[in-house]
N, CA and C atoms as an extended XYZ file, in Angstrom:
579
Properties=species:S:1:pos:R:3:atomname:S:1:resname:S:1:resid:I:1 pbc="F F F"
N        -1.866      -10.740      -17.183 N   UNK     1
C        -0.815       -9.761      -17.226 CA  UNK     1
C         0.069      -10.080      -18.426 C   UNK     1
N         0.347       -9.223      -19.135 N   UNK     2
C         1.581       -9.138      -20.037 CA  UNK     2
C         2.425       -9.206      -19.876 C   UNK     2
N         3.962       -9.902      -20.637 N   UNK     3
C         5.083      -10.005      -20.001 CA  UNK     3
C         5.673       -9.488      -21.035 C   UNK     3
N         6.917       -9.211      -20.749 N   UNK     4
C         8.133       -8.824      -21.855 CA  UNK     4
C         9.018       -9.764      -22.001 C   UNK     4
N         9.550      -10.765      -22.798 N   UNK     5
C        10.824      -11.225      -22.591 CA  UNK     5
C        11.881      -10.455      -22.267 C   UNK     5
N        13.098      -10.546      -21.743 N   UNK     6
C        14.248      -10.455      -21.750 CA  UNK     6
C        14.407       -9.648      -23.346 C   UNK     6
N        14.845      -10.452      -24.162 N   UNK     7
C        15.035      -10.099      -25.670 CA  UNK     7
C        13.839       -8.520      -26.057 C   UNK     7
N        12.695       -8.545      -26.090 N   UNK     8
C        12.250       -7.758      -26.280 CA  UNK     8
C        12.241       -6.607      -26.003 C   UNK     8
N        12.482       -6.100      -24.182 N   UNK     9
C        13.642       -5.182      -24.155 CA  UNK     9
C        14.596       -5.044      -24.397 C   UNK     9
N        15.357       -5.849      -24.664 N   UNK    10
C        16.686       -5.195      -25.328 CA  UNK    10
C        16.649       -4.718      -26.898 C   UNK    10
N        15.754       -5.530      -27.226 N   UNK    11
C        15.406       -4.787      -28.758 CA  UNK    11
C        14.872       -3.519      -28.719 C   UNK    11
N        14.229       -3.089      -27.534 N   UNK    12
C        13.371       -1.294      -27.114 CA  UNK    12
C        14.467       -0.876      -26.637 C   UNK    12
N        15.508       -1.243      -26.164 N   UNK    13
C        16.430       -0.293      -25.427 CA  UNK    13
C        17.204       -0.010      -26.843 C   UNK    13
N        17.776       -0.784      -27.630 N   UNK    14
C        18.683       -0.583      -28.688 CA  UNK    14
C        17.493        0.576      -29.843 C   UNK    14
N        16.366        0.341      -29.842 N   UNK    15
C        15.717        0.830      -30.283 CA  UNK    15
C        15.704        2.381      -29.807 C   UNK    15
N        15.350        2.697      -28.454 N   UNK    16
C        15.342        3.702      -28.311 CA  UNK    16
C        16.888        4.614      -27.960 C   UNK    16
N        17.691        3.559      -27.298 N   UNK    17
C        19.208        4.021      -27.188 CA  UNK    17
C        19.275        4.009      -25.407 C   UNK    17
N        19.980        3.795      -25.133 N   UNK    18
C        20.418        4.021      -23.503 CA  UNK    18
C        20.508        5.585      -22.542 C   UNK    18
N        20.454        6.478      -23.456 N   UNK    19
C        19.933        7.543      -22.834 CA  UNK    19
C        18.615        7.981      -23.226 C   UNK    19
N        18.032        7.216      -23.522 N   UNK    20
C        16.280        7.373      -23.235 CA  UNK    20
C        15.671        6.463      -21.976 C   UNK    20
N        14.713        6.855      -21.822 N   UNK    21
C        13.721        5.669      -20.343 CA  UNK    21
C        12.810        5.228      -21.233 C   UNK    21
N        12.776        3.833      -20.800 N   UNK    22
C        11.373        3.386      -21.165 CA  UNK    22
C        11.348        2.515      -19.765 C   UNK    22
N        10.087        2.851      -19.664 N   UNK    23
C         9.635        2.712      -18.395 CA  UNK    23
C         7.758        1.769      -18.678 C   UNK    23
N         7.833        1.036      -18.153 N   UNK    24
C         5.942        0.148      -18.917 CA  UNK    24
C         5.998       -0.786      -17.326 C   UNK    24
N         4.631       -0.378      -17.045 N   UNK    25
C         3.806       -0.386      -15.891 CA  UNK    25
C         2.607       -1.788      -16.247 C   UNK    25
N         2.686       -2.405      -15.428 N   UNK    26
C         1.649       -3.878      -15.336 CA  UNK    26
C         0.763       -3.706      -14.049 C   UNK    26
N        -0.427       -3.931      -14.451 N   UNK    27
C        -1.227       -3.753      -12.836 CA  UNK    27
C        -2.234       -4.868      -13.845 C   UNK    27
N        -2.066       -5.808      -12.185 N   UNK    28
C        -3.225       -7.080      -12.785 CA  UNK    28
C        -4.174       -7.163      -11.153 C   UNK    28
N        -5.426       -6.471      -11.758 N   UNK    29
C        -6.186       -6.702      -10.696 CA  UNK    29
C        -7.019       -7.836      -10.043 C   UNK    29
N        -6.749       -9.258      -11.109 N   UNK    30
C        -6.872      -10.504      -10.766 CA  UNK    30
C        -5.766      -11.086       -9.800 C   UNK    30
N        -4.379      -10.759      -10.001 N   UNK    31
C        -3.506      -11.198       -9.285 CA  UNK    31
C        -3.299      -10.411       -8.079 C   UNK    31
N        -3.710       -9.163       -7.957 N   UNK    32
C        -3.467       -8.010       -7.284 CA  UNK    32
C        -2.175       -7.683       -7.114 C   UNK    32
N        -1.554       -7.460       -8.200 N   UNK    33
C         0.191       -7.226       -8.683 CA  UNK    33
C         0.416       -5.886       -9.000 C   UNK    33
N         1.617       -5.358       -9.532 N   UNK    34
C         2.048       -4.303       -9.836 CA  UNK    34
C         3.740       -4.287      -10.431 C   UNK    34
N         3.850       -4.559      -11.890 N   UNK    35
C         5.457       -4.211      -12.097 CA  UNK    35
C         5.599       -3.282      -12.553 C   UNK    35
N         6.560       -2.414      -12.414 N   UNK    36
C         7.148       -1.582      -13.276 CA  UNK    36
C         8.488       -2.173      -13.296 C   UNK    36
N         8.651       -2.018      -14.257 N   UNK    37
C         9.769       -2.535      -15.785 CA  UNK    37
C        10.586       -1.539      -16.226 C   UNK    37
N        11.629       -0.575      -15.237 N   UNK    38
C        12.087        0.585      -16.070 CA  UNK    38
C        13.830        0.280      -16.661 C   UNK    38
N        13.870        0.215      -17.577 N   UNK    39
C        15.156       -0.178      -18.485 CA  UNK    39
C        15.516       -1.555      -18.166 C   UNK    39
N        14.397       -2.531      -17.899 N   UNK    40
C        14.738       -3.974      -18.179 CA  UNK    40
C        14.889       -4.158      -16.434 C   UNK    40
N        14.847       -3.424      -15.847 N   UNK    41
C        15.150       -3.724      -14.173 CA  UNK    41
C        13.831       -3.918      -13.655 C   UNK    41
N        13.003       -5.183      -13.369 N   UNK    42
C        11.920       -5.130      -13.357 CA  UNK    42
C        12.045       -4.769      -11.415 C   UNK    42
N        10.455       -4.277      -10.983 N   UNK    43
C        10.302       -4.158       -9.922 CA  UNK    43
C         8.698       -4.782       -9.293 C   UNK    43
N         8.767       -5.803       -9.038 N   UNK    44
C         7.466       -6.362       -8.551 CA  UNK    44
C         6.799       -6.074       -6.906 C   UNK    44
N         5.452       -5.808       -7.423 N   UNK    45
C         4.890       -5.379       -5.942 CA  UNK    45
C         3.727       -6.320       -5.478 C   UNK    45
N         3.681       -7.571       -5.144 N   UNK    46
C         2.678       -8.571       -4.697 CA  UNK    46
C         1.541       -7.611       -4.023 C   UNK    46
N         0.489       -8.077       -4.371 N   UNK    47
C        -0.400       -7.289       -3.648 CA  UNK    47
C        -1.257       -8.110       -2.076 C   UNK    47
N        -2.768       -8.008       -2.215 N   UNK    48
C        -2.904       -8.405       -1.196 CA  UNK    48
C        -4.033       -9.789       -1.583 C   UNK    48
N        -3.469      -11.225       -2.358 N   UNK    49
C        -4.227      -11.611       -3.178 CA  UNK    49
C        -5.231      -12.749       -2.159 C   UNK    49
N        -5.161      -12.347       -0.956 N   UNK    50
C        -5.843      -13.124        0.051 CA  UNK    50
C        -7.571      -12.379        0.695 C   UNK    50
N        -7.236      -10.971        0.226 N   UNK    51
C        -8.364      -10.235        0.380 CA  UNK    51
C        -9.713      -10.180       -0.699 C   UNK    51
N       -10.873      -10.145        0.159 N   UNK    52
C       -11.723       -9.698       -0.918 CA  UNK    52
C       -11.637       -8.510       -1.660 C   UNK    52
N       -12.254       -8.750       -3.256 N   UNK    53
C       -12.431       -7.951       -3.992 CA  UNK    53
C       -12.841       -6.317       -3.533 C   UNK    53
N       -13.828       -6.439       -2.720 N   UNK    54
C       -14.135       -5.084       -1.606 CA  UNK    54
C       -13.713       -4.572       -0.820 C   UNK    54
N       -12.707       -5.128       -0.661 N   UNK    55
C       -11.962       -4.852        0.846 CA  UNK    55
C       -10.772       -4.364        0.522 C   UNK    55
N       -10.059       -3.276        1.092 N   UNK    56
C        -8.919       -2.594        0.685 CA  UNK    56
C        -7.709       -3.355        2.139 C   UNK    56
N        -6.832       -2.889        1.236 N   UNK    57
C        -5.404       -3.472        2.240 CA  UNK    57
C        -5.756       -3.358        3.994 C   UNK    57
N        -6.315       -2.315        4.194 N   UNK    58
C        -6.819       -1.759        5.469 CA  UNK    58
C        -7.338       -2.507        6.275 C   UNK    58
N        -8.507       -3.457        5.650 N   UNK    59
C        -9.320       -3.836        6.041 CA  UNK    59
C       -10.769       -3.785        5.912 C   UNK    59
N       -10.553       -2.403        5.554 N   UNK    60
C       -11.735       -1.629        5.929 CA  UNK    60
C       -12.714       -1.752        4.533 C   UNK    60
N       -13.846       -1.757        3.797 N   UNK    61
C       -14.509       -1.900        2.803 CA  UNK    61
C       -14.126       -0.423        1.877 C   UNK    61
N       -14.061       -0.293        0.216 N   UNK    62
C       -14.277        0.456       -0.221 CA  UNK    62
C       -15.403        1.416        0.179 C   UNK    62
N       -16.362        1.133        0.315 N   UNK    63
C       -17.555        1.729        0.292 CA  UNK    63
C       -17.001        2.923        1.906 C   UNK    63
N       -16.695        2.015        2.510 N   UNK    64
C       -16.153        2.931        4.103 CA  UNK    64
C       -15.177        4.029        3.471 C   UNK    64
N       -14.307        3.302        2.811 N   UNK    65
C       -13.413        4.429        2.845 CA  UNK    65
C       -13.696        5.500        1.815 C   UNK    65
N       -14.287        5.577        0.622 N   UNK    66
C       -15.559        6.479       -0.119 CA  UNK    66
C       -16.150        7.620        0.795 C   UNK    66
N       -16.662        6.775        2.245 N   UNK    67
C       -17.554        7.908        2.634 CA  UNK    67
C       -16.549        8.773        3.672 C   UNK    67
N       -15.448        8.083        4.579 N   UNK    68
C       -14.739        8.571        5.280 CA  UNK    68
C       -13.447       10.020        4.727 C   UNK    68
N       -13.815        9.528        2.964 N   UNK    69
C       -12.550       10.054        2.173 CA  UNK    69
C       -13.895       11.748        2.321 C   UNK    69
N       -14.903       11.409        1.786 N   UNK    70
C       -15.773       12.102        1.136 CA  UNK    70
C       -16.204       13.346        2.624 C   UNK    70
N       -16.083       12.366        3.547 N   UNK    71
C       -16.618       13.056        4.847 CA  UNK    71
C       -15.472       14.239        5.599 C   UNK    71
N       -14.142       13.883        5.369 N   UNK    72
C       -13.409       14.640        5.651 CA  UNK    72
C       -12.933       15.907        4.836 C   UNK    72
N       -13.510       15.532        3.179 N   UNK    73
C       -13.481       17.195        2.146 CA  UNK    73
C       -14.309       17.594        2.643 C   UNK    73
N       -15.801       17.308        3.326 N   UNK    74
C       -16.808       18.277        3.196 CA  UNK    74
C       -16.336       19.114        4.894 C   UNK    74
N       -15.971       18.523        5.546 N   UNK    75
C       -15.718       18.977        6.862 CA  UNK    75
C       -14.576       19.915        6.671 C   UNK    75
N       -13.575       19.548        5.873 N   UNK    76
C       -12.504       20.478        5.746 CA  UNK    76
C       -12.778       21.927        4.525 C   UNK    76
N       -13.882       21.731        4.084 N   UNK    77
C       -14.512       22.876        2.616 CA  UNK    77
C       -15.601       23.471        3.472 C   UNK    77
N       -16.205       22.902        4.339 N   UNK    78
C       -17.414       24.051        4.696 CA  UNK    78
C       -17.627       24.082        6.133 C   UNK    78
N       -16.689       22.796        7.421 N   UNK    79
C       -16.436       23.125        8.446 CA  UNK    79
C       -17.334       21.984        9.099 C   UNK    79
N       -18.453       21.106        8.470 N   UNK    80
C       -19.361       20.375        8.648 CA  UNK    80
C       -19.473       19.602        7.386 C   UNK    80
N       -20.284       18.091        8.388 N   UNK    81
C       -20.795       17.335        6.998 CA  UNK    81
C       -21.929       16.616        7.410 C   UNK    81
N       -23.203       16.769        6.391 N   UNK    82
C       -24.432       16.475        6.772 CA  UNK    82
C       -24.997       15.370        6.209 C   UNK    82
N       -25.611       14.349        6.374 N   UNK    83
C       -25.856       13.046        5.393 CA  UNK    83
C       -26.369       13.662        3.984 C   UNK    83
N       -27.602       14.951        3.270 N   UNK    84
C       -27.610       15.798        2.439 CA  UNK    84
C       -26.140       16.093        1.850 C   UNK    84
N       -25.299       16.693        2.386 N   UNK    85
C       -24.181       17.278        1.778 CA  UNK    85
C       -23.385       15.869        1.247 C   UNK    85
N       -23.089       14.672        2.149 N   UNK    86
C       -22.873       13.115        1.775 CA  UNK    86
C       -23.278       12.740        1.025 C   UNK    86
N       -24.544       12.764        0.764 N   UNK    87
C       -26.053       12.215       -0.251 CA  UNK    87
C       -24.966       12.839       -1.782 C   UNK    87
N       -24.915       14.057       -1.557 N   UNK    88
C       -24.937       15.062       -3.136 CA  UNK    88
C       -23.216       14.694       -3.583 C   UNK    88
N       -22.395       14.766       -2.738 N   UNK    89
C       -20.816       14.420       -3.295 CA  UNK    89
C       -21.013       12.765       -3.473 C   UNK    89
N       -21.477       12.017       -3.017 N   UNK    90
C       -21.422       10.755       -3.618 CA  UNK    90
C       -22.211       10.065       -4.591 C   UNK    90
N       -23.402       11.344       -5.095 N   UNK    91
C       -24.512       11.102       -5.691 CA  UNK    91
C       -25.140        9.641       -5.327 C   UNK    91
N       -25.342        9.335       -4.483 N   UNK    92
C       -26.428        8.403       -3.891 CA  UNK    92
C       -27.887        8.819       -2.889 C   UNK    92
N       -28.408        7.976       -2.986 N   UNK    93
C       -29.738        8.653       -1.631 CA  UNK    93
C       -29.264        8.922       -0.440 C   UNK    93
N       -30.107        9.761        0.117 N   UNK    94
C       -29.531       10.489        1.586 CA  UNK    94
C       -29.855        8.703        2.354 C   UNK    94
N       -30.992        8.110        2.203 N   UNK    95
C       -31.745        6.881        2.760 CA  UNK    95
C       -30.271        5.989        2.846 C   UNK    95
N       -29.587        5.754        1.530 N   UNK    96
C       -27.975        4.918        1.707 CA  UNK    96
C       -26.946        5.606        2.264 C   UNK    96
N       -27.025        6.879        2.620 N   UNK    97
C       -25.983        7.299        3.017 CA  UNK    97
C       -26.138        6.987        4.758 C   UNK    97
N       -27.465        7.521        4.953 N   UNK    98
C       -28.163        7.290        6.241 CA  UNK    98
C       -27.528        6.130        7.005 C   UNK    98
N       -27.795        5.247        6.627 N   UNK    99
C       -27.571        3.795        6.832 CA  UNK    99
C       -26.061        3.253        6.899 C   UNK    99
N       -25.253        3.764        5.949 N   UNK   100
C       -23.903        4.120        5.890 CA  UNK   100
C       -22.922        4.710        7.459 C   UNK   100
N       -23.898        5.732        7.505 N   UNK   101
C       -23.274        6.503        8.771 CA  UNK   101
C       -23.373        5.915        9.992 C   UNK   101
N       -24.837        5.241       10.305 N   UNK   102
C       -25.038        4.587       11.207 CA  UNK   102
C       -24.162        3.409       11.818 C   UNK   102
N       -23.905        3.327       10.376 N   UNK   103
C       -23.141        1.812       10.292 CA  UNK   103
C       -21.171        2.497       11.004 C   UNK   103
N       -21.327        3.235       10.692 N   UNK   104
C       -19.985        3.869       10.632 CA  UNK   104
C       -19.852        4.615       12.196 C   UNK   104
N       -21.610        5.454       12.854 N   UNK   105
C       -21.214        5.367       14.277 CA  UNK   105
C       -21.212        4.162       14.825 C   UNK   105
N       -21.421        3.036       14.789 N   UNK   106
C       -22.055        1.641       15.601 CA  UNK   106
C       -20.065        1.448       15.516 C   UNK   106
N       -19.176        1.638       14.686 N   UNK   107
C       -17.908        0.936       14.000 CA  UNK   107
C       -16.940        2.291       15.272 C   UNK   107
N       -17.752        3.070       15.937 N   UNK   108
C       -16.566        4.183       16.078 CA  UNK   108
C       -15.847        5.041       15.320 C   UNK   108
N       -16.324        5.265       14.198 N   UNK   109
C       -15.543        5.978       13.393 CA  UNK   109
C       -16.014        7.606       13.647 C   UNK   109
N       -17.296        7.712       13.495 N   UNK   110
C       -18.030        9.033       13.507 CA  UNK   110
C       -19.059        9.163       14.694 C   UNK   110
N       -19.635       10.564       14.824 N   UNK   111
C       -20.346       10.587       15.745 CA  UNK   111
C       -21.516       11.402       15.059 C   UNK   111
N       -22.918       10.730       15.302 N   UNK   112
C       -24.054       10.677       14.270 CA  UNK   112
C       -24.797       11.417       15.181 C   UNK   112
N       -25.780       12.274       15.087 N   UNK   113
C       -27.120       12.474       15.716 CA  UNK   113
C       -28.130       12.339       14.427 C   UNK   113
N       -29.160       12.117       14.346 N   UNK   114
C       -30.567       12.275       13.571 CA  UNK   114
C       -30.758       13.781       13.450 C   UNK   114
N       -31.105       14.345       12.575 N   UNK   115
C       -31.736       15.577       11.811 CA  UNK   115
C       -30.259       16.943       12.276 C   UNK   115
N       -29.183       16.431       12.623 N   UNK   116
C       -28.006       16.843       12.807 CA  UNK   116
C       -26.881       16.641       11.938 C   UNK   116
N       -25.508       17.260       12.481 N   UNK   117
C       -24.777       16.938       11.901 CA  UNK   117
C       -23.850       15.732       12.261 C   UNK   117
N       -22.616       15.333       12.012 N   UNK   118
C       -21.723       14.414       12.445 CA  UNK   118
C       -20.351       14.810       12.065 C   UNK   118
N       -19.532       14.359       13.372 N   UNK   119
C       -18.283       14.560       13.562 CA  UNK   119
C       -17.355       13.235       13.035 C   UNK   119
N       -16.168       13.166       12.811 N   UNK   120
C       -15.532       12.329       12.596 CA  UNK   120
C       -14.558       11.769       13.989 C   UNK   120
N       -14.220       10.945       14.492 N   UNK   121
C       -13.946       10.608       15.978 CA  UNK   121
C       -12.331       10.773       15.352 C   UNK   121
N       -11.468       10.400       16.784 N   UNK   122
C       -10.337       10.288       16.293 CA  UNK   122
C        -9.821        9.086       15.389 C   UNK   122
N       -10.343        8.041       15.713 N   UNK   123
C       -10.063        6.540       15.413 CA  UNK   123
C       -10.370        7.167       13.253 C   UNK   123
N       -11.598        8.116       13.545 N   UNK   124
C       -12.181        8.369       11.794 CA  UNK   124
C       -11.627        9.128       11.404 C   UNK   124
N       -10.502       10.246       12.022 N   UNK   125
C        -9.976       11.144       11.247 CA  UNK   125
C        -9.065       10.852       10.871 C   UNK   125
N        -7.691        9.667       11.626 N   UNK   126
C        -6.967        9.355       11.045 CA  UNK   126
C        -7.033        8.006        9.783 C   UNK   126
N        -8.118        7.547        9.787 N   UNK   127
C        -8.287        6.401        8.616 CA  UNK   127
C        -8.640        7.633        7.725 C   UNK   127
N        -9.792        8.571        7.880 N   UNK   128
C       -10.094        9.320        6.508 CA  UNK   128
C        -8.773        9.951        6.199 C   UNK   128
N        -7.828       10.425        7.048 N   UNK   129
C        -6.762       11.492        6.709 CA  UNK   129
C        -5.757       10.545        5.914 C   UNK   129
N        -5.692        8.932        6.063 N   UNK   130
C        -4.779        8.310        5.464 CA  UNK   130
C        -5.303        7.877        4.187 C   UNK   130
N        -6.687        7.827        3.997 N   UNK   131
C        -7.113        7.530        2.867 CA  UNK   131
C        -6.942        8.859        1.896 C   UNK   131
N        -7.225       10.189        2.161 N   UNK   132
C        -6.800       11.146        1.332 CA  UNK   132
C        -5.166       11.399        1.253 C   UNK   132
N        -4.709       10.974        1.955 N   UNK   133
C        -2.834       10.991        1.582 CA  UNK   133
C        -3.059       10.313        0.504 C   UNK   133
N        -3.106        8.692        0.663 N   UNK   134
C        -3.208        8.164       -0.590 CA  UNK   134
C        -3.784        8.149       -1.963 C   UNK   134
N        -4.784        8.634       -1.770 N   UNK   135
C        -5.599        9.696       -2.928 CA  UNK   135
C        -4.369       10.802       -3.044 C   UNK   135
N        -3.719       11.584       -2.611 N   UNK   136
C        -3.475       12.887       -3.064 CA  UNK   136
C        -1.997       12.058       -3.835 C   UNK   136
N        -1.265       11.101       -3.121 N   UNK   137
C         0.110       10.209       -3.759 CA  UNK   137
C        -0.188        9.448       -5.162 C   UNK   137
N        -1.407        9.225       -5.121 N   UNK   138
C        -1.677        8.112       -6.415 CA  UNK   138
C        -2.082        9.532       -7.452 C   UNK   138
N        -2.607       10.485       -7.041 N   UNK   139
C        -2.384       11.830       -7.934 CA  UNK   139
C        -1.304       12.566       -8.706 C   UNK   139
N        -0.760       12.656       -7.928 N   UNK   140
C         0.465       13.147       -7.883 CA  UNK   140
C         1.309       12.355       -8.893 C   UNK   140
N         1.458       10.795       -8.222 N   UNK   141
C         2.448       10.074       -9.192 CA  UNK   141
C         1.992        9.868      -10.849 C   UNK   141
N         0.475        9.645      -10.839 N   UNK   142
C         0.017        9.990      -12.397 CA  UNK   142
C         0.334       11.126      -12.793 C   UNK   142
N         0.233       12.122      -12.346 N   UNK   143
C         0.306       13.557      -12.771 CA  UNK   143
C         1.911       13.461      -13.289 C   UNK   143
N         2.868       12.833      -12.213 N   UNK   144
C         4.226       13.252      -12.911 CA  UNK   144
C         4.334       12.264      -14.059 C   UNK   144
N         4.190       11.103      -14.025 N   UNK   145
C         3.792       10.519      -15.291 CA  UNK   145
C         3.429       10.745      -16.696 C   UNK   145
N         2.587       12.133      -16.411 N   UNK   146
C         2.483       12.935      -17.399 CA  UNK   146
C         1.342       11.916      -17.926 C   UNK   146
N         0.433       11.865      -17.534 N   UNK   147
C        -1.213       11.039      -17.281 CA  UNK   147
C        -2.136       12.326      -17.803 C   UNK   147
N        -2.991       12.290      -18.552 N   UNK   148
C        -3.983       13.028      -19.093 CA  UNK   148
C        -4.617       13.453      -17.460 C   UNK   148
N        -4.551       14.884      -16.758 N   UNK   149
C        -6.021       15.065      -15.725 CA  UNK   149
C        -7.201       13.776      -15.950 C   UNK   149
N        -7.764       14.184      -17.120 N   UNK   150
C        -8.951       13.691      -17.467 CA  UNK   150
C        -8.996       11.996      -16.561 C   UNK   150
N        -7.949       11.220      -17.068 N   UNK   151
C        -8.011       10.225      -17.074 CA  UNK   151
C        -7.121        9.914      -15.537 C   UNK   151
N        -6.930       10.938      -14.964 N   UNK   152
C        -6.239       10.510      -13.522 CA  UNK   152
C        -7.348       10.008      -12.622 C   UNK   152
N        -8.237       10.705      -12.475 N   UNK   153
C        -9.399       10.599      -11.403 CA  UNK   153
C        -9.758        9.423      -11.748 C   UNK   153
N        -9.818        9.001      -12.733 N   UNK   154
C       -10.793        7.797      -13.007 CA  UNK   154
C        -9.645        6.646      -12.818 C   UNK   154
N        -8.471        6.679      -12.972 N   UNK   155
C        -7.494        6.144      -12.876 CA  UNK   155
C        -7.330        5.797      -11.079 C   UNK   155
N        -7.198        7.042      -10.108 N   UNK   156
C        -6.923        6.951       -8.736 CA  UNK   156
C        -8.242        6.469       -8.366 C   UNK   156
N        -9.700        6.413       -8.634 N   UNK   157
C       -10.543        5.923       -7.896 CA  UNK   157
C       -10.096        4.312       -7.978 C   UNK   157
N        -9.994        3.965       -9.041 N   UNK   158
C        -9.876        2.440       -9.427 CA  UNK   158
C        -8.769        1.800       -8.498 C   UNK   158
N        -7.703        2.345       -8.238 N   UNK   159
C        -6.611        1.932       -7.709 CA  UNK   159
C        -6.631        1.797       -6.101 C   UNK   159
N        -6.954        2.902       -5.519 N   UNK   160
C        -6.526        3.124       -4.535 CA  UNK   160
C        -7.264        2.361       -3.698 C   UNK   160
N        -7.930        2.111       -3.461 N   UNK   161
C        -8.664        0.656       -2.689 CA  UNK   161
C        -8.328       -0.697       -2.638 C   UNK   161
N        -7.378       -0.661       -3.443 N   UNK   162
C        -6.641       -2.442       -3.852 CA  UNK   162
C        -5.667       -2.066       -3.500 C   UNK   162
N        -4.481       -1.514       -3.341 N   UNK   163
C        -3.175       -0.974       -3.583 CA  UNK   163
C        -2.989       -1.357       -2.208 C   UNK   163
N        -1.501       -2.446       -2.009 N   UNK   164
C        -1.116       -3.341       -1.186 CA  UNK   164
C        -0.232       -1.949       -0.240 C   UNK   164
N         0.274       -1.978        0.922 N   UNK   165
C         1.190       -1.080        1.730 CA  UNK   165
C         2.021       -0.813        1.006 C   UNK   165
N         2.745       -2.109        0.711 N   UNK   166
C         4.441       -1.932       -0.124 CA  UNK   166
C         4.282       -0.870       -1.531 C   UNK   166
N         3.538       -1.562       -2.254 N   UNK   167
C         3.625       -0.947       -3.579 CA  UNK   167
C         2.534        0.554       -3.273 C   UNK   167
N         2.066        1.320       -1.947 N   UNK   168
C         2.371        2.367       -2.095 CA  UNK   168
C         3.465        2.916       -1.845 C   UNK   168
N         4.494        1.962       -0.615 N   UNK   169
C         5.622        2.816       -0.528 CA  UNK   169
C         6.634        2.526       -1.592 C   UNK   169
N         6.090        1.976       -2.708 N   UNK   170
C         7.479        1.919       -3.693 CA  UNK   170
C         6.622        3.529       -4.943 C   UNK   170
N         5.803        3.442       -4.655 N   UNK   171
C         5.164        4.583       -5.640 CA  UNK   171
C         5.561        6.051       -4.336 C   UNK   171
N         5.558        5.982       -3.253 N   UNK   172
C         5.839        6.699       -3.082 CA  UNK   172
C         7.152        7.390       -3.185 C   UNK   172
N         8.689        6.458       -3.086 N   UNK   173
C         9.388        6.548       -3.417 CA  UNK   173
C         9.534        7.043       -4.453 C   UNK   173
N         9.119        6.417       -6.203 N   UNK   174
C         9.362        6.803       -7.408 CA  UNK   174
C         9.271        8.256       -7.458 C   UNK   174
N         7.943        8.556       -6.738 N   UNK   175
C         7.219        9.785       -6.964 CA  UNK   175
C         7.944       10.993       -6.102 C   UNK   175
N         9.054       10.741       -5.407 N   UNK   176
C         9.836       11.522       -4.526 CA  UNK   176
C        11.033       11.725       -5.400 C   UNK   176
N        11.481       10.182       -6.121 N   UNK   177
C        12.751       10.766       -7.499 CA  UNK   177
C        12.481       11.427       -8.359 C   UNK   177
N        10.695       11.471       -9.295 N   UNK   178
C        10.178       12.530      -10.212 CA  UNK   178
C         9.968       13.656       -9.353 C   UNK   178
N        10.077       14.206       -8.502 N   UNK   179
C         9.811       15.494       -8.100 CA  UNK   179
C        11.390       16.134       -7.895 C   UNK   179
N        12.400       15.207       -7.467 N   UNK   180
C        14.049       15.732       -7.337 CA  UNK   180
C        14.375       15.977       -8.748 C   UNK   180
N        14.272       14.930       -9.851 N   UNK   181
C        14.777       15.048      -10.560 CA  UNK   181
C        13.996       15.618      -12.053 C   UNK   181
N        14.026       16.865      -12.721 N   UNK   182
C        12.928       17.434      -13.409 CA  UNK   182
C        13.202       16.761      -15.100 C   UNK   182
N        14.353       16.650      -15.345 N   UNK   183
C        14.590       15.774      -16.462 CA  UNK   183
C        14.477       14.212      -16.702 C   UNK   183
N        14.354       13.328      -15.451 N   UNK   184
C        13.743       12.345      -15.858 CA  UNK   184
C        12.372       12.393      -15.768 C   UNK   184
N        11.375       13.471      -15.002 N   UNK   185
C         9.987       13.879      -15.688 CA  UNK   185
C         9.860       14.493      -16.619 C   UNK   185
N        10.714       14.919      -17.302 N   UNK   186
C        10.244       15.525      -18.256 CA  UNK   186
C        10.566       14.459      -19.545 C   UNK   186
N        11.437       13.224      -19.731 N   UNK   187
C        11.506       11.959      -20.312 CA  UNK   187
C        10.304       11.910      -20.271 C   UNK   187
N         9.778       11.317      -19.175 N   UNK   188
C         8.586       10.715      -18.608 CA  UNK   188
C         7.084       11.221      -19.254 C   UNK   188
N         7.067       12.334      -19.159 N   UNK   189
C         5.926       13.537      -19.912 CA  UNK   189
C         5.861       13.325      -21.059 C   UNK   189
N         7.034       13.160      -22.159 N   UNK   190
C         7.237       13.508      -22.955 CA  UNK   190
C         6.538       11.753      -24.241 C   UNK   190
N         7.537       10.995      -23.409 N   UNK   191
C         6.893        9.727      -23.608 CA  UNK   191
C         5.215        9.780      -23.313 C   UNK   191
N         4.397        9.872      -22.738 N   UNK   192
C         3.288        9.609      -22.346 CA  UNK   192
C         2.539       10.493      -23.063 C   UNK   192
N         3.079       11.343      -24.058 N   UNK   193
C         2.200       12.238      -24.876 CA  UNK   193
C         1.757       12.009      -25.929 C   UNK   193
């Protein structure tokens, strides 16, 4: 991770002047950290540096929450979700997805039949429904950021599987002051362009 001295912001603040933001974001996925640094007021978010690499704050494996995220668009876009329709949004074999699901009725999450479809249980709708909140928050807060589209998606897949409780509720916060306040997003935009 990169640091700033003390001195070095104050040389960017005099630089840019006190009614500008500068605002510079640290995410170290070795430490599983998170600062944001906005006008020298740093804000640190410890992550969860006791967990495996695969394993999200939850508990639960990336790979689970991929298919649980994936299983609840297709159910909510066409009313059903079929290991085929699974297979094609995650571009993997129906054979891994297969195996996936199984794994996922044996866990309680879903309810599987063979050459059928599958339901999501309650225990699976609220882990998938919390995993797309957080997908739609880690969106959102890039977006007000004024984050290229392009580079959001690829940005929120990476994140959101590591991302400790706290430091979503401090992003969720931020992301509740850029939506009140339209002139410090539009600082914000403007910088990031």
């Amino acid at each position: 991770m990169v640091a700033i001295s003390g001195c070095a912001m104050n040389a960017a603040k005099r630089f840019l002047g006190e009614t500008n933001l500068f605002i510079v974001v640290y995410y170290s996925v070795k430490r599983q950290s998170l600062v944001i640094d906005c006008c020298g007021d740093a804000f640190m978010f410890a992550g969860m540096r006791n967990k495996k690499a695969s394993q999200s704050p939850a508990g639960t494996s990336t790979a689970v929450e991929d298919y649980l995220e994936r299983i609840l668009e297709l159910i909510n876009s066409k009313g059903y979700a079929r290991v085929i329709d699974i297979a094609g949004a995650l571009k993997i074999s129906q054979a891994s997805v297969t195996n996936m699901v199984q794994r996922l009725d044996a866990e309680g999450l879903l309810k599987y039949e063979k050459y059928r479809g599958l339901i999501l249980t309650a225990a699976g709708k609220k882990l998938a429904r919390r995993i797309a909140q957080r997908h739609k928050l880690l969106t959102e807060f890039l977006r007000l950021l004024g984050v290229d589209d392009r580079v959001i998606h690829h940005d929120v897949e990476g994140m959101e599987h590591h991302i400790s409780p706290s430091t979503l509720r401090a992003i969720t916060a931020v992301t509740r002051q850029l939506q009140r306040r339209p002139s410090l997003r539009a600082q914000l935009q403007a910088g990031a362009v």
